[in-house]
Structures are given as structure tokens and as C-alpha cells.
N, C-alpha and C positions, 0 to 999 in steps of 0.2 A: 425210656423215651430218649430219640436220639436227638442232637441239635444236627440239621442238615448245612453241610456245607454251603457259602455261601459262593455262586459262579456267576464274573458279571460277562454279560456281550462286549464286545466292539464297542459301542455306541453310549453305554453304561461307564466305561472305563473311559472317554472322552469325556462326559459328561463331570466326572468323579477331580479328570485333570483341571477340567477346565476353573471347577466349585474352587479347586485348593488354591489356585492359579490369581483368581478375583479376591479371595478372603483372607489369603495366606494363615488358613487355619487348618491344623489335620482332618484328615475325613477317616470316619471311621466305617462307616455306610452306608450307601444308597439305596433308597425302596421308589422303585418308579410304578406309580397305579396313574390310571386312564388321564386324569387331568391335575396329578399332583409329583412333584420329586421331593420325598424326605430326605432329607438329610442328614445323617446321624454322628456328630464332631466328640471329639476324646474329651473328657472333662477336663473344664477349663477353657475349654475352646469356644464355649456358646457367642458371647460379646464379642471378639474379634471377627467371628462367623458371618454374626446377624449386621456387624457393624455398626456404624454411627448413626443414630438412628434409623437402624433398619436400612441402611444407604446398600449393602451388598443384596442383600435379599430381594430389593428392587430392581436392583441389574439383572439379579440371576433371572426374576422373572420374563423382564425385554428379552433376553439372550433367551432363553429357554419356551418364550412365551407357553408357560406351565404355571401354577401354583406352587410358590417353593414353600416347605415348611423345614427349620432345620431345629433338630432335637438335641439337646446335650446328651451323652451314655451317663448309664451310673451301673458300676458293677453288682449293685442290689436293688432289686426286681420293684419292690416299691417307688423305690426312689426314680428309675427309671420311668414306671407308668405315668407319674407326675410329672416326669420332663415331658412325655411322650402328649398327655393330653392339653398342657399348657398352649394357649394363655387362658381356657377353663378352669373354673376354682372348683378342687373337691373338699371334702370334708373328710375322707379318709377314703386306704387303700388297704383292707384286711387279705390277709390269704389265710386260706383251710384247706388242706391235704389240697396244695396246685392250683386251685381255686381262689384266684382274685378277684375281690369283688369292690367296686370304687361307690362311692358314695358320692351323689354331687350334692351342692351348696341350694338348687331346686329346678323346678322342676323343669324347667327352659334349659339348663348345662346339661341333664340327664336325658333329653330328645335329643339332643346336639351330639352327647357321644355316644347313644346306640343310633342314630341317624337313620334314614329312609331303610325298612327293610335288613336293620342291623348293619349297615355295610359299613360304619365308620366305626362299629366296634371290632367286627371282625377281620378290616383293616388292623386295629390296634393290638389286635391279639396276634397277627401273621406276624408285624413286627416283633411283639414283645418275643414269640416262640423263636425268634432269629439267635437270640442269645441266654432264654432260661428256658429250662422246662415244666411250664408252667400249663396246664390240665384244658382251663377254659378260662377268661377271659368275662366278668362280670357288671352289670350295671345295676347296684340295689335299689330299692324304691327310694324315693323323696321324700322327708316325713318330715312337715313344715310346721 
């Protein structure tokens, strides 16, 4: 399994200047879907990102008028899924042969990340495959 290169637009690459431009934090990448811009900063970089309370992420939103999420990286896969679903709390993030599979805390976090028709998982999974190669992309039952 291959990691496809990442190619941004014109518009992508404005968007990317402008993020580091307001936050003065590295950007490491941008995922732009229908009504959200992630935004993906080099560890270390989350707090300076999101700023003083949330003060940068509010601009970017006026400016962008979009949904901004910005995610910390983490060079391991787990770790990242947990930047990536926060401010949800899971219970754990197993993997088996590729297969991650997230645990949440109940059963209201676990409708929230496989979301309407799965799309907010299979959001997370397009992201996470951006940098591991990782199979499918999991949400276990709730066992309360």
C-alpha cells in the first residue's frame, strides 16, 4: 500500500499561507471537505495554532467563513487518531493487521465519530491514510 502524494491547488496553498501567516505556527497539512479546513500543525505546534484561547481559530473561521479544526501530527498512528478525534474522549485505539479500531467512552462519542452514514469516519480514515498505511479505519461497540 502506497501513501499517495500529497498535491495542493492555487487556492489550497493561499489558504495554507495565510493559516501560518495568522498563527505563526508550522502547517504541516491541509484537508479541505464541504464545510470544514483541517488543519494539520508539526508537534508542538497545537497551542500556538489554536492560540489564546481559541483566539486564532476564531479568525480563521471569519476569514474562511468554514469550520476550522486544527489537529497536532504524531509520527505514530495511534497517537495521531487521538489528536485527530479530540476534543472526543476514547477509551482506546487498538490496531490488528492495519486495522484500527477506537473505542469511545459511550455511546453519544461513538454516533459522533462514525457520524451520519459513516462520513465522519471515513473522513478520519482519508486523513489518517495521508500519512500511515493503515487497512480500515474502526469504530468498536460501547460497552457501558
Amino acid at each position: 500500500m502506497t501513501m499517495s502524494k500529497i498535491i495542493y491547488d492555487a487556492n489550497s496553498m493561499k489558504i495554507m499561507s495565510s493559516f501560518e501567516m495568522i498563527t505563526r505556527s508550522r502547517l504541516k497539512d491541509l484537508v479541505v471537505n464541504d464545510d470544514l479546513l483541517l488543519f494539520i500543525v508539526n508537534p508542538g505546534e497545537i497551542g500556538r495554532a489554536v492560540g489564546p484561547k481559541g483566539a486564532n481559530v476564531r479568525k480563521l473561521e471569519r476569514i474562511f467563513k468554514k469550520k476550522i479544526k486544527i489537529v497536532e501530527f504524531a509520527s505514530e498512528p495511534v497517537t495521531f487518531i487521538k489528536n485527530l478525534v479530540y476534543p472526543l474522549k476514547v477509551k482506546e485505539v487498538v490496531e490488528d493487521e492495519g486495522i484500527y479500531t477506537i473505542t469511545p467512552v459511550d455511546s453519544k462519542t461513538r454516533s459522533i465519530l462514525i457520524g451520519k452514514n459513516a462520513v465522519n469516519l471515513r473522513f478520519s480514515e482519508s486523513v489518517i491514510k495521508r500519512y500511515f498505511p493503515i487497512k480500515e479505519l474502526k469504530v468498536g461497540k460501547y460497552n457501558g
